[in-house]
N, C-alpha and C positions, 0 to 999 in steps of 0.2 A: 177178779178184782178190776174187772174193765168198768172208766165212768165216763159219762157224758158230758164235755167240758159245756154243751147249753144245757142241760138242767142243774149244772154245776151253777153256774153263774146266775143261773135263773132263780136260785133259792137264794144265795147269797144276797143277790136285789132286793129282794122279799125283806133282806134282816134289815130294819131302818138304823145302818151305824151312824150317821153323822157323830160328826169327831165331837168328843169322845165318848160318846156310848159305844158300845159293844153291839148293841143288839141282835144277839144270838148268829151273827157270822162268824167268832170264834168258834165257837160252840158247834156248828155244823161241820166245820172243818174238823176240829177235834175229832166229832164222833165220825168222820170220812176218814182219817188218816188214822185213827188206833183201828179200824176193823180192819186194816189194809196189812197191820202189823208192826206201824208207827208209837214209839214211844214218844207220846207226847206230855208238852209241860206247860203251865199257864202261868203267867207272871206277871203280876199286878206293878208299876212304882206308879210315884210320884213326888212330887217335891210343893216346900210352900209356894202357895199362890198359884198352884196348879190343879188341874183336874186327876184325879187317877185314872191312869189307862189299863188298860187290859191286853197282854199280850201269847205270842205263842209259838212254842220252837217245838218241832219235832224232828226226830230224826230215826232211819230206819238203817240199818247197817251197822258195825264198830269199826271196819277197816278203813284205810286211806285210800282212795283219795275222798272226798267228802265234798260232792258235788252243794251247793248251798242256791238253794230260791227263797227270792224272798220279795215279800209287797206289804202291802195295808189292803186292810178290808175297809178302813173310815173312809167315811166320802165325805162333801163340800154338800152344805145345806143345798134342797129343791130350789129355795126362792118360792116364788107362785107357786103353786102343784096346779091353779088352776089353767096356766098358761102352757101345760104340757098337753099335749094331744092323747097321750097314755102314760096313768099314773105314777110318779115315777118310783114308788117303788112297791110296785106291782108286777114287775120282770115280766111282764107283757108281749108275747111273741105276734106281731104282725108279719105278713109275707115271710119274708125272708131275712126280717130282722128282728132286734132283741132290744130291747127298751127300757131303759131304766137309769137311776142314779148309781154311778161305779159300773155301770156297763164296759165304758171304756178303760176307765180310771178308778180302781186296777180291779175288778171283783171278776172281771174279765179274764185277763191277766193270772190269773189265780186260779181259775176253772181248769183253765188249759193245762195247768203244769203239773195241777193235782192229776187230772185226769190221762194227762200224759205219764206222769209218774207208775199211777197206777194201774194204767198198759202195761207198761213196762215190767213192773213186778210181776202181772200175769202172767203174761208170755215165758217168765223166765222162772216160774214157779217161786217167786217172793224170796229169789237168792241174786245179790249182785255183787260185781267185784269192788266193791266200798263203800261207800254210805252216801244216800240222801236224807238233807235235812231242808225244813223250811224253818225262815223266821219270818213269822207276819206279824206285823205294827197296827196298832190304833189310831196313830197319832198323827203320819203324817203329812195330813191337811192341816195342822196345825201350827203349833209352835214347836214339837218334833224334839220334846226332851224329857218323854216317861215312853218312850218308843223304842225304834231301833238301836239306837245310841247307847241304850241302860241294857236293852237286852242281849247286844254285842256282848258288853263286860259279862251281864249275868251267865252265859253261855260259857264264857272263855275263862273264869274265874271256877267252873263246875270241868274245866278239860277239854271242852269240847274245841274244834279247828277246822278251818275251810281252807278249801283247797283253790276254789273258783265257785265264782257266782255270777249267776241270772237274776237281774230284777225286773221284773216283770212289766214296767211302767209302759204308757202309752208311747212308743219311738218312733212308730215308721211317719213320715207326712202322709203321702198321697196312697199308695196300696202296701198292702201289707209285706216285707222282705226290703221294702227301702234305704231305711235306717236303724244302725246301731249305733247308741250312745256311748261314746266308748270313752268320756267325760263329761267333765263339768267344768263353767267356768264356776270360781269363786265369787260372792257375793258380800261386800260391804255397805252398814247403812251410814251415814253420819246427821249433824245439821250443823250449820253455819251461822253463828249467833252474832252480827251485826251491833255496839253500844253506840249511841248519838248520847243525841240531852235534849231534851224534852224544850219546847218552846211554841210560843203563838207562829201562826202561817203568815200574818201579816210583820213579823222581825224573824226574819229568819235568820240575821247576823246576830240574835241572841240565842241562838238555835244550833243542832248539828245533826241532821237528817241520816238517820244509818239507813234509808231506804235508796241514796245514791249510792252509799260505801256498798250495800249488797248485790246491788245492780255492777258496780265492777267488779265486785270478788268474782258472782257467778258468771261472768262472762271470760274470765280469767280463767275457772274451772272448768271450764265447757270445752275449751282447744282438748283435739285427740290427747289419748294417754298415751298412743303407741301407734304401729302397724298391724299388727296382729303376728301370726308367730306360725311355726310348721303346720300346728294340728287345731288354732283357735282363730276365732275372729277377735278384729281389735275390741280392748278393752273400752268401755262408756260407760259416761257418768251422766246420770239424769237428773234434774230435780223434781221434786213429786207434790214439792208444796211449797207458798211464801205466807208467810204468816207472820202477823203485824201487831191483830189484836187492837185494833185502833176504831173506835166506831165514829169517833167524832173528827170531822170535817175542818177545822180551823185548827186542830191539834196534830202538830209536828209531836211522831213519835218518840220515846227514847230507846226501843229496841225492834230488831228486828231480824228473823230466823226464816232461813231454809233449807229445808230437809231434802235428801239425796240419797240415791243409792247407787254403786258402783258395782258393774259386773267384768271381774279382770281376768284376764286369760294366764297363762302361765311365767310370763314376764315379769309380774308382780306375785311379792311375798305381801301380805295383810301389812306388816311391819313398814315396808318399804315404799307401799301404795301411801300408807299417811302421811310419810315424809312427803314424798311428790308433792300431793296437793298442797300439802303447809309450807312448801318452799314456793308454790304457785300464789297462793293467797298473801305470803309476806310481800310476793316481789308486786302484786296487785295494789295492797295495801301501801306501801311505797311510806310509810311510816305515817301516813294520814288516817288509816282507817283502824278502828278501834275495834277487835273482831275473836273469833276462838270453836273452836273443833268442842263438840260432842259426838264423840265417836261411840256408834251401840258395841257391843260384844256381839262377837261372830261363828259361828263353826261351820260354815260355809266356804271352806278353801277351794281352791281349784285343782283338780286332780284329772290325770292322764291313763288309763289301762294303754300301754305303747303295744302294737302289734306283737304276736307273740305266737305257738303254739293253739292256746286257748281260741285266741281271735280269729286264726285258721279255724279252729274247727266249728265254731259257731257261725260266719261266713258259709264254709259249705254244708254244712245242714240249711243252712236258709236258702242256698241256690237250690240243694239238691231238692226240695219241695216247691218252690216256689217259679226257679227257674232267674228267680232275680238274686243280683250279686250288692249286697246292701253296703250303701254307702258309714261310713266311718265317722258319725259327728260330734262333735262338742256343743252344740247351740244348746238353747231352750233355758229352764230356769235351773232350781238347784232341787236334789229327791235326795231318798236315803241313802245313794250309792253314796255320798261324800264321809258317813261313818264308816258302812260296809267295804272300801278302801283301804283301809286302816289294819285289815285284816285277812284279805286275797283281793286278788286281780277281781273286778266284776266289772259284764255288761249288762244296760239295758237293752232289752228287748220286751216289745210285747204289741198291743194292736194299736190299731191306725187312731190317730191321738184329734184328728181334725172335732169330734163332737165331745172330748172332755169337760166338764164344769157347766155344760151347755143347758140349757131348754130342749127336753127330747134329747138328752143322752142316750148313742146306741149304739150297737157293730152288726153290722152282717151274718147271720150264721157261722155263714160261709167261711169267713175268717177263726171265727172259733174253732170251728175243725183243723183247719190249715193251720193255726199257732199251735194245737194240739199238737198235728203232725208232726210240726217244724222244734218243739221241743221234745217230744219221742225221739226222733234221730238226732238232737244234740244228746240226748241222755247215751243212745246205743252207742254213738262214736265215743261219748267220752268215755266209757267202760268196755268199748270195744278190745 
């Protein structure tokens, strides 16, 4: 039951998922983990106005503890494919590297853990002292709610329970053993909807331009949120857009919006973040500006795995291969760990994240071996 975490990942490229097709990356894992002795499962949802995803939980064992990996196979459209040097999803080995879309992000990620896994079972004649399961997602690169999310419940509502998980995402910066994600900040979007009243440019005393009122709100919202906190950096709010809608030139608008998004560290509850800002913008507004919060829905909290056991022991698996002793971060955006949270301790780990989404998406061989490694002896210690 020994596999090849590069021809692992190398077929996997091959499958064109962009989210949310499938294309046949389920489907090869599938038939990788049931020869292995993997009971596996496929789980379709979706909801109105969404795409149906394709999903996939397998697990090998019935005892506890119930080690849990988990990633997506979907990747983020090519873009050009003619701007690639090698197609990109043709899993193209040049020199010493490997090429393609989800190379890094996650199809990568995925090879390793399969192929570590089922080391693992080799060597130990396909008995171990609890269970490994995967859950791999479609979705994602998406909007990330016919995904991990639905297949959490679906898992947990059939019995099933995780003890500790790996997610496989892109973590380290610069070489491989750097960093562990050992959070997330949370992620809010809103927009800030500015009312004037509409009038000629030449009487602007018949007039009330909500495009000065927005220009103070967002300079009001832009002062820090905070300092930052033990294990996060300070919370920020950005704007990502102003938007007026106004094509004509001598026409004083009557509204006017900008849209923002907030990434807050542990300091802030989603609850307590809106309050902030809306006691920022009243005191802005000073009873002059006419204005009002559309706030999107979030599942994007901010969540901590605190040192622990677990975090020991994934630390020295990564020294003991690597030789490096990986840093502990929170940065970066938001992945599936903010569901899989909800249900054990989990980190990220997996390869060097610098050529993610990119033109010529790739990893090193080299590293695919060494993640291989580095998840074989987290598997042995954890069932040590």
């Amino acid at each position: 039951m020994t596999a090849d975490p590069v021809a692992i990942a190398r077929d996997l490229i091959r499958c064109r998922s962009v989210t949310p097709e499938e294309g046949g990356a389920l489907s090869l894992l599938q038939g990788l983990l049931a020869q292995a002795g993997f009971s596996v499962h496929r789980a379709v949802f979706d909801e109105p106005g969404t795409a149906p995803v394709d999903n996939l939980y397998a697990r090998i064992g019935v005892a506890k503890p119930n080690l849990l990996f988990a990633g997506h196979t979907d990747v983020v459209p090519a873009g050009n494919e003619a701007s690639w040097s090698h197609p990109p999803f043709a899993g193209e080995v040049a020199g010493d590297t490997l090429y393609g879309r989800g190379a890094v992000d996650m199809k990568g990620g995925i090879a390793c853990f399969a192929a570590a896994a089922l080391d693992y079972l080799g060597a130990n004649g396909g008995r171990l002292k609890g269970s490994i399961s995967f859950l791999i997602t479609g979705d994602e690169e998406s909007v990330a709610v016919n995904g991990t999310i639905k297949l959490l419940k679906w898992a947990a509502e059939r019995g099933e329970s995780f003890d500790h998980c790996i997610l496989g995402e892109p973590s380290n910066v610069e070489a491989l053993g750097d960093t562990i994600k050992a959070g997330r900040r949370g992620s809010l979007n809103g927009t800030l909807i500015v009312s004037g009243r509409q009038g000629h440019v030449a009487y602007p005393e018949r007039a009330d331009n909500p495009i000065r009122g927005l220009i103070a709100l967002m300079t009001a919202l832009q002062a820090p949120l905070d300092q930052g906190s033990a294990q996060f950096a300070p919370s920020n709010l950005e704007f990502t857009s102003v938007d007026v809608g106004n094509p004509t030139v001598n026409l004083i608008p009557g509204e006017a919006r900008a849209r923002f998004n907030i990434r807050y560290n542990d300091r802030h509850s989603q609850a307590a973040l809106k309050a902030l800002i809306e006691r920022r913008a009243e005191a802005a507004a000073a009873g002059r500006v006419h204005y009002r919060f559309d706030w999107q829905p979030s599942n994007a909290d901010v969540f901590v795995t605190k040192p622990g056991p677990f975090t020991e022991l994934a630390v020295a698996a990564i020294a003991e291969v690597t030789g490096r002793k990986p840093k502990l971060s929170t940065s970066g955006g938001t992945s599936d760990a903010r569901f899989i949270k909800d249900y054990c301790p989990v980190l990220e780990f997996g390869l060097v994240g610098q050529t993610m989404h990119a033109v010529d998406e790739s990893t090193p061989l080299a590293d695919l071996k060494t993640l291989t490694a580095i998840y074989r002896r987290l598997i042995e210690k954890y069932f040590g």
